[in-house]
Backbone as CSV, one residue per row, in Angstrom:
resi,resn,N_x,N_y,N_z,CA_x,CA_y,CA_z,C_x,C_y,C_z
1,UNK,33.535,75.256,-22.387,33.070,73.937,-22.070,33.466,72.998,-23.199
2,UNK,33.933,72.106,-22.587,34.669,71.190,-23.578,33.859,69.930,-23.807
3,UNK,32.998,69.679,-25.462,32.389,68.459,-25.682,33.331,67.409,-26.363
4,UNK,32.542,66.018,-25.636,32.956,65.298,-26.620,32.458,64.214,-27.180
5,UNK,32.727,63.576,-28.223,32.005,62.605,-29.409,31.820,61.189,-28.511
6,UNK,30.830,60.728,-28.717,30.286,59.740,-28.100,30.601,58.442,-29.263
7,UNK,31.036,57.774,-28.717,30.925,56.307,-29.788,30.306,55.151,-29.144
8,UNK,29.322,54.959,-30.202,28.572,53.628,-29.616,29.089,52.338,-30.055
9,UNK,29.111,51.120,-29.755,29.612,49.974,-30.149,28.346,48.925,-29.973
10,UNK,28.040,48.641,-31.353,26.995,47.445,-31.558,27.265,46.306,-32.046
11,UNK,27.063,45.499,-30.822,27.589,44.090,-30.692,27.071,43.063,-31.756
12,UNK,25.897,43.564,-32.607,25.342,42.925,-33.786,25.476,43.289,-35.055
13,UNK,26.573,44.511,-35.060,26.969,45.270,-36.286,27.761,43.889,-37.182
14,UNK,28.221,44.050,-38.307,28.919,42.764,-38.784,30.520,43.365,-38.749
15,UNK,31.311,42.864,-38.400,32.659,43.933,-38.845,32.871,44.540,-40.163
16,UNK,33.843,45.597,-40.050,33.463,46.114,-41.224,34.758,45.132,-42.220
17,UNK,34.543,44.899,-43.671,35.015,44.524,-44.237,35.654,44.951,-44.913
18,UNK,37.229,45.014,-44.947,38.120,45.831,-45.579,38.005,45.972,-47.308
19,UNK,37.981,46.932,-48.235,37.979,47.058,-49.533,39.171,46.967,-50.208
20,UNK,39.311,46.721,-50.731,40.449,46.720,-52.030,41.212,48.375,-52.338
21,UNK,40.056,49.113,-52.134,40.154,50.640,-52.646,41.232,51.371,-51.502
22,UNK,41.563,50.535,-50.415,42.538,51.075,-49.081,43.955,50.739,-49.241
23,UNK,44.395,49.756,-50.591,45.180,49.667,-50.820,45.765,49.014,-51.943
24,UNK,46.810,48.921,-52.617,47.321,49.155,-54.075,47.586,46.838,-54.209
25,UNK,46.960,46.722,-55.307,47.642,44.932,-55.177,49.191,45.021,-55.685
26,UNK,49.413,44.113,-55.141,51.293,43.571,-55.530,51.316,42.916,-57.029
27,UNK,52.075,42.552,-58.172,51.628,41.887,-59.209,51.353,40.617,-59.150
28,UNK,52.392,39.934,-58.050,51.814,38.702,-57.250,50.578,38.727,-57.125
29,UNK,49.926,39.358,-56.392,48.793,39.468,-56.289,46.976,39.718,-57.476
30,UNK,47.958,40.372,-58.052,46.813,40.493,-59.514,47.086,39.280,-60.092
31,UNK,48.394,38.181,-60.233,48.643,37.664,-61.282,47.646,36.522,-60.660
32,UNK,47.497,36.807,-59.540,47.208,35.187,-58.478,45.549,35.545,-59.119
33,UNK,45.165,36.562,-59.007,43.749,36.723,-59.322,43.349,36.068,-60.917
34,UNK,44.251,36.652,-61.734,44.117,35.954,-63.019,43.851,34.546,-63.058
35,UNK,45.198,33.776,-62.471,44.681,32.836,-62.530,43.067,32.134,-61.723
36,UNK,42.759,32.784,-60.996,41.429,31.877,-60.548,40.722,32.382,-61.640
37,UNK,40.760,34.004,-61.870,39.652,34.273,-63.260,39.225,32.731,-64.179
38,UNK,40.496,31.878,-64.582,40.232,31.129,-65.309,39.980,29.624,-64.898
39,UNK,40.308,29.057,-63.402,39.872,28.088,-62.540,40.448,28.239,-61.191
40,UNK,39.525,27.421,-60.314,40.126,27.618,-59.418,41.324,26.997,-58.785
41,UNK,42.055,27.033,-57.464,43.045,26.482,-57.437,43.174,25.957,-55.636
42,UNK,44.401,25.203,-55.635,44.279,24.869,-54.392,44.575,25.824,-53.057
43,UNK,43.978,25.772,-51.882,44.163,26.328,-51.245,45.696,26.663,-50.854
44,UNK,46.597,25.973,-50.667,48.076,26.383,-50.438,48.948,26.584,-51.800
45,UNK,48.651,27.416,-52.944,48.599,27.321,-54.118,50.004,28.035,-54.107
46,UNK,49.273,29.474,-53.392,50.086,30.470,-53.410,50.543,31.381,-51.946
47,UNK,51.479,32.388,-52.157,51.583,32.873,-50.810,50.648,33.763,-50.504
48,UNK,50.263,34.417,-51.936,48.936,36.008,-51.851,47.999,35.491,-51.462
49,UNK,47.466,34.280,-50.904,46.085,33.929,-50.703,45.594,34.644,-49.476
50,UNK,46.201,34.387,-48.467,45.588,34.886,-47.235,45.357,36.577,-47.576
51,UNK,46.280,37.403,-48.042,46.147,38.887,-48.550,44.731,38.994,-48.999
52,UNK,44.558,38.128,-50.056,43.503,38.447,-51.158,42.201,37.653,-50.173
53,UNK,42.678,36.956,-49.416,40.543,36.955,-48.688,40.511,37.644,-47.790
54,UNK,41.540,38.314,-47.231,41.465,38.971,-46.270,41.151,40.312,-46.732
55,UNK,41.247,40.892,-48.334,40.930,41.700,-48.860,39.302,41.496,-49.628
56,UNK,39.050,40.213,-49.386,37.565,39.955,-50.003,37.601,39.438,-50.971
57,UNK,38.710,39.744,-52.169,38.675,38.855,-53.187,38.512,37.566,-53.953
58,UNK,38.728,36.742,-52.625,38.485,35.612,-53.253,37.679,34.601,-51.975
59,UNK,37.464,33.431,-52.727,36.761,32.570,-51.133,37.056,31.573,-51.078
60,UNK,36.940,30.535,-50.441,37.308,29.437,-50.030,36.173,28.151,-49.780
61,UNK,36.314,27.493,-51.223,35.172,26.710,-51.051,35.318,25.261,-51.312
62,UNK,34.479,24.187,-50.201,34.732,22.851,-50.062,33.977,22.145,-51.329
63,UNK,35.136,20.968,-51.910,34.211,20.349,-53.280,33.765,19.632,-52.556
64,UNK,32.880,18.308,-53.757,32.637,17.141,-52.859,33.376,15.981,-52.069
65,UNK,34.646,16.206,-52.739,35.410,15.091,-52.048,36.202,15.890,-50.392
66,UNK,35.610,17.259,-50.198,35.737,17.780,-49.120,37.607,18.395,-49.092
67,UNK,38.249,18.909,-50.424,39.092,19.605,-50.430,38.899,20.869,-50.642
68,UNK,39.373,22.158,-49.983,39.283,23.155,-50.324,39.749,24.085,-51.184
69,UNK,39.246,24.496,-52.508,39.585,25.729,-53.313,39.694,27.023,-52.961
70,UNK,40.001,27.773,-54.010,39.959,28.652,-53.570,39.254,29.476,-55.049
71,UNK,38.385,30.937,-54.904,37.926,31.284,-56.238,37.181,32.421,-56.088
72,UNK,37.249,33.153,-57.205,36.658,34.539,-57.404,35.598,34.623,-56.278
73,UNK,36.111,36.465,-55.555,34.355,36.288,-55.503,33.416,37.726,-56.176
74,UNK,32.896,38.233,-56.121,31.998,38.865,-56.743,33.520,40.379,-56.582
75,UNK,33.348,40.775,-55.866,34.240,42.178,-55.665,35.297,41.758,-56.745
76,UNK,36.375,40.310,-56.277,37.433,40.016,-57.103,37.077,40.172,-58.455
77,UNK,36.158,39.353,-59.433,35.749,39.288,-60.333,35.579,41.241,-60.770
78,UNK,35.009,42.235,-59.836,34.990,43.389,-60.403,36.502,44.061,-60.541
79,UNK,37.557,44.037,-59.905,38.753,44.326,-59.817,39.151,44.055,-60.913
80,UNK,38.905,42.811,-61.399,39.616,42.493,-63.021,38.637,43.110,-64.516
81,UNK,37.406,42.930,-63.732,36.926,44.282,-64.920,37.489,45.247,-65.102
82,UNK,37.926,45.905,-63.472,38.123,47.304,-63.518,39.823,47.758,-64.484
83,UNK,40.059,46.380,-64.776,41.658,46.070,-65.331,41.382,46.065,-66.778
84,UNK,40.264,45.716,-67.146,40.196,45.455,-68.400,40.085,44.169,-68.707
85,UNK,39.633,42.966,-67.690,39.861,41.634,-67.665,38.773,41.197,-67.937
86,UNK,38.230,40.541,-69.268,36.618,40.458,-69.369,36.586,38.738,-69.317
87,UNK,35.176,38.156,-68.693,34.846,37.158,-68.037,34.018,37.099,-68.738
């Protein structure tokens, strides 16, 4: 008798959010992190941006004059610890 695995799908789960730990950064990509380490920057700054929020690293936030940055976020900020990058 042949069983099989049941999967449930919960429509209020949050998606899951991809980690950093699934895959290796480009130096583009670390270098892009450095720089926000030290301010942030404009949203079409660079090409790694979409990579890196789509990896969690960084976020996207409106000033007051309603332009968008872009800047560490908590995970990113640990990635550059984990480099040796102290804040």
């Amino acid at each position: 008798m042949k069983t099989t695995d049941r999967i449930t799908h919960d429509s209020t789960a949050a998606p899951k959010r991809p980690t950093i730990l699934r895959r290796l950064l480009s130096h583009h990509e670390l270098a892009t992190l450095l720089l926000l380490l030290h301010a942030p920057i404009e949203a079409s700054a660079k090409p790694e941006i979409p990579t890196l929020h789509e990896a969690g690293l960084i976020e996207t936030v409106s000033n007051e004059v309603g332009a968008d940055r872009i800047q560490l976020t908590p995970e990113g900020n640990a990635v550059l610890r984990g480099l040796g990058v102290r804040r």
